[in-house]
C-alpha positions in Angstrom: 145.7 74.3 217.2 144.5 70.7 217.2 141.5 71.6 215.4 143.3 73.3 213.0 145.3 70.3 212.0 142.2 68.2 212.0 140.8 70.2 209.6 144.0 69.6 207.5 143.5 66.1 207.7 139.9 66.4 206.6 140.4 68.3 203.7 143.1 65.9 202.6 141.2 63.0 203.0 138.3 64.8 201.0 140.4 65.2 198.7 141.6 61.7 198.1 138.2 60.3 198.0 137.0 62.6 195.4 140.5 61.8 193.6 139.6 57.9 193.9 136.1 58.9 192.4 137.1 60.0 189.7 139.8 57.5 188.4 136.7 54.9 189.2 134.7 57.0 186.9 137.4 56.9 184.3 137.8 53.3 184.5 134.4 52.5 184.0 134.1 54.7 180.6 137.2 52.6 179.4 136.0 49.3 180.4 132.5 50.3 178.8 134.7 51.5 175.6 136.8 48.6 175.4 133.7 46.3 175.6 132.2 48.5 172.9 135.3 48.2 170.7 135.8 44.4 171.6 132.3 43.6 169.6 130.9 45.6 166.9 134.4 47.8 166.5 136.5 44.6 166.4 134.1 42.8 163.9 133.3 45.2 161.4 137.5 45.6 161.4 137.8 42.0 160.4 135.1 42.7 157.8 136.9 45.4 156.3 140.5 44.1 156.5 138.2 41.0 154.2 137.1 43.1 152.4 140.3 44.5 151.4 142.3 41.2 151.1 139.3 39.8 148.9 139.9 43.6 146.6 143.7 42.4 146.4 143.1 38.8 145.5 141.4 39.9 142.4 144.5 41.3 140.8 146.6 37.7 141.7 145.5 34.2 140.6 144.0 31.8 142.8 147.1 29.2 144.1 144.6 26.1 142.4 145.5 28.4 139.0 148.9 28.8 139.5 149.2 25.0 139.9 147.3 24.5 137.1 149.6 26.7 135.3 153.1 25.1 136.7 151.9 22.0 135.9 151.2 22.8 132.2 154.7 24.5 132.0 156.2 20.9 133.6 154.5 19.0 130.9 155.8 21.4 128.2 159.1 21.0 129.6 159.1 17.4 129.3 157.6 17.2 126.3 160.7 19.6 124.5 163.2 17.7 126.4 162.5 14.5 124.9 161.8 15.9 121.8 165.0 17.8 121.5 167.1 15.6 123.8 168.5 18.3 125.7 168.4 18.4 129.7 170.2 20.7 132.0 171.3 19.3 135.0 172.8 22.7 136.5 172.6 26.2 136.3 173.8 29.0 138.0 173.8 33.0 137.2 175.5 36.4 139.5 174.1 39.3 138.9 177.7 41.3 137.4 176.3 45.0 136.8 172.9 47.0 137.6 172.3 50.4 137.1 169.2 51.7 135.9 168.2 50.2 133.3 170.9 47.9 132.5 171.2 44.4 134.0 174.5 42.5 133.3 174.4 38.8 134.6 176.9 35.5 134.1 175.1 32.2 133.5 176.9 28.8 133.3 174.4 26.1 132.3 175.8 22.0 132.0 173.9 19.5 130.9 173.4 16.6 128.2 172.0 16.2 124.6 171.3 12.5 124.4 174.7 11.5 125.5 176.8 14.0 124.6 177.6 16.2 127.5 178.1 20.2 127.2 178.9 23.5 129.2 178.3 27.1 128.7 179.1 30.1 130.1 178.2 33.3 128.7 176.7 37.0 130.1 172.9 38.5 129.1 172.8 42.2 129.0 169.2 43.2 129.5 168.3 47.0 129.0 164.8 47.6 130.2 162.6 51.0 128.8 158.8 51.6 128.8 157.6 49.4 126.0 159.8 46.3 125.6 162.8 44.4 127.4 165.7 43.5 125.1 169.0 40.9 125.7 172.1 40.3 124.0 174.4 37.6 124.6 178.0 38.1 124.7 180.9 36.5 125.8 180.1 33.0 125.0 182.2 30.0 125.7 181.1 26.6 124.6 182.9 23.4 126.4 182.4 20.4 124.4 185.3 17.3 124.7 186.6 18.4 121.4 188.9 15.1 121.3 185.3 12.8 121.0 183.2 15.6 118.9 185.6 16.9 116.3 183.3 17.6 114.0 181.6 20.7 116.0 184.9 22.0 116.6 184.4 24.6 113.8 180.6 25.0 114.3 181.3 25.7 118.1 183.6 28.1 117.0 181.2 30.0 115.0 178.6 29.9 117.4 180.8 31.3 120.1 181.8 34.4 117.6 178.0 35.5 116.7 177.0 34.4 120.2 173.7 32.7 118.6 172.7 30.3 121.0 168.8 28.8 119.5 171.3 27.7 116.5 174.0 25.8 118.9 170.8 23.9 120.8 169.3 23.2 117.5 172.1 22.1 115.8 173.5 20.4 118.9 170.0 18.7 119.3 170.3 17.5 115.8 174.2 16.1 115.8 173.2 14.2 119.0 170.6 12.5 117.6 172.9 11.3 114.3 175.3 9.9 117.0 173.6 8.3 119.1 171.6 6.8 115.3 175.0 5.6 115.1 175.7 4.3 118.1 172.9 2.1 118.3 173.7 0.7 114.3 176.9 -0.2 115.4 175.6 -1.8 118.6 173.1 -3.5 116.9 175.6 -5.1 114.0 178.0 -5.9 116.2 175.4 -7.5 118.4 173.9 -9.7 115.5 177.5 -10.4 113.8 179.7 -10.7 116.2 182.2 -12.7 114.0 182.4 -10.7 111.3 182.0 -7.0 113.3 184.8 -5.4 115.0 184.8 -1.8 116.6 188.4 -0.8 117.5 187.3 2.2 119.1 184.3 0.9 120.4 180.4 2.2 120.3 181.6 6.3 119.8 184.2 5.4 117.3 183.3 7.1 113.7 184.0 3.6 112.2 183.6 -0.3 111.8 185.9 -3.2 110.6 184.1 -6.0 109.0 186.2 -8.7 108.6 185.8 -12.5 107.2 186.3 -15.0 109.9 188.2 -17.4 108.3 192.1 -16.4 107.2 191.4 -14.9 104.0 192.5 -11.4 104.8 189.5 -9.8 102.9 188.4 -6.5 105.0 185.8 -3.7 104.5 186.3 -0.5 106.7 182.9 1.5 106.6 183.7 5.4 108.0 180.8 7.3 109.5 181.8 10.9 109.9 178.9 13.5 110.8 180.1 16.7 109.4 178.8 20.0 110.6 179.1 23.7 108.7 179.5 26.7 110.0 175.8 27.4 109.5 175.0 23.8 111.9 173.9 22.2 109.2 174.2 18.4 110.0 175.2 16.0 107.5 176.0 12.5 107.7 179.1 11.1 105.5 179.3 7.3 104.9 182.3 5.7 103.0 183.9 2.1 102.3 187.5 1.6 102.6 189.0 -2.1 101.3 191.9 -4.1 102.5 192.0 -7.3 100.3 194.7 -10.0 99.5 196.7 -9.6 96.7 195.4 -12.9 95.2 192.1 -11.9 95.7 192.6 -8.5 94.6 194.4 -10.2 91.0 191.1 -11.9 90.5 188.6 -9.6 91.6 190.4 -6.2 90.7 187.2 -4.4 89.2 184.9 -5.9 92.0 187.1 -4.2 94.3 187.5 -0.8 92.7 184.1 -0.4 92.1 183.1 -1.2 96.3 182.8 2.1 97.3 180.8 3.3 94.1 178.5 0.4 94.5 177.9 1.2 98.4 177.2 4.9 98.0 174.3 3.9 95.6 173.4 1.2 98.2 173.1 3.8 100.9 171.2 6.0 98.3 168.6 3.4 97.7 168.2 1.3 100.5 169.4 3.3 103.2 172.2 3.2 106.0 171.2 0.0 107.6 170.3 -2.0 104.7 173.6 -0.9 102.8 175.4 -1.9 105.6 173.7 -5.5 106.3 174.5 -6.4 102.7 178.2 -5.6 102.9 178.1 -7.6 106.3 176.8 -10.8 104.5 179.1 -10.3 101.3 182.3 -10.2 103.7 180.8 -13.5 105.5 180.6 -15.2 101.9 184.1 -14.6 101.2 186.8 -17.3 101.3 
């Protein structure tokens, strides 16, 4: 009976020792495979994965290209906006509609021509097939203070309806420029005359007052009006009002009526500033 059950034992413990030699066995094949795979495996991986990322590179720029290339698009962008006075100081767009093909999203841009401040708001439509991508604007909204820029009240207007917006910046660009022109003439006469020069409404009035310091009464009102068309077409309109005494205007009557004639050929030949010196330094000769 004992030997029976020693023999039991035996066989188990025979068993366990073949058992441990053969998950020794096993272990050493995957230590001798790892190491195997942890050299030449594991390098010519990395050279392959290069290999491939190198393959991928070639359809992208470099990052020293792309800089290249942002920095040529920052100096074009500078260039246009002080060529065209424009800058936008915010923008923000919401994607409204996609499906397919079709893209519908709101924009609102602000920003300033010169000095004159302006808002827009308006949705792109983009519809997308194999061979091109094309956009319509629609409903377009133009805020400009309408009190200070009545003259693109009816050009705005226009602009909105056909939803054209190259002609607004082009005309806007354009109207800016002939105010702040003006600006800066009335600045500078009022800065070299300061007797004679008044500005009731200021710098971005559409007029000036020029008026003889001593108590004569005589006064010249010059109007500047910067008229815009339907079409944006810019034009500037320059005109001479009087005021004069009645005792002057007895002795002088034919000088007087022929003032505004006589400036409109001034500005004609000699040009805004010019015209508008010589007025300033009749009114100062007048007693």
């Amino acid at each position: 009976m004992e030997d029976s059950m020693y023999q039991v034992y035996e066989d188990e413990i025979q068993s366990l020792e073949e058992e441990i030699k053969l998950l020794a066995e096993k272990y050493e094949d995957s230590q001798q495979e790892s190491t195997f795979f942890s050299d030449e495996e594991i390098l010519m991986s990395i050279k392959s994965f290069q290999g491939e990322f190198q393959r991928e590179l070639k359809g992208h720029e470099s990052p020293s290209d792309l800089k290249v290339q942002l920095e040529s698009l920052e100096t074009d962008l500078s260039f246009l906006m002080k060529f065209t006075g424009i800058r936008f100081t915010t923008h923000s767009k919401k994607t409204v509609e996609k499906t397919g093909s079709r893209t519908i999203q709101k924009h609102r841009l602000s920003g300033n021509c010169h000095s004159l401040p302006f808002q827009l708001e308006f949705q792109l439509l983009e519809i997308k097939n194999k061979e091109s991508v094309s956009a319509v604007i629609t409903d377009l909204n133009i805020i400009m203070e309408s009190g200070e820029y009545s003259g693109v009240s009816k050009f705005v207007s226009s602009t909105e309806e056909h939803g054209n917006l190259l002609a607004f910046f082009r005309s806007l660009s354009s109207y800016a420029e002939w105010y702040e022109h003006r600006r800066c003439t009335f600045l500078h006469f009022k800065a070299k005359y300061p007797d004679i020069v008044k500005l009731p409404e200021g710098l971005l009035g559409d007029y000036i007052v020029l008026r003889n310091p001593k108590p004569s009464g005589f006064e010249l009102m010059i109007v500047w009006k910067i008229h815009v068309d339907e079409d944006g077409r810019i034009t500037p309109v320059l005109d001479l009002l009087t005021k004069v005494p009645e005792q002057v205007l007895e002795q002088k009557i034919a000088t007087t009526e022929n003032a505004p004639t006589c400036f409109r050929s001034m500005l004609l030949l000699f040009g805004i500033e010019t015209a508008i010196e010589n007025l300033i330094r009749v009114v100062g000769l007048k007693n």
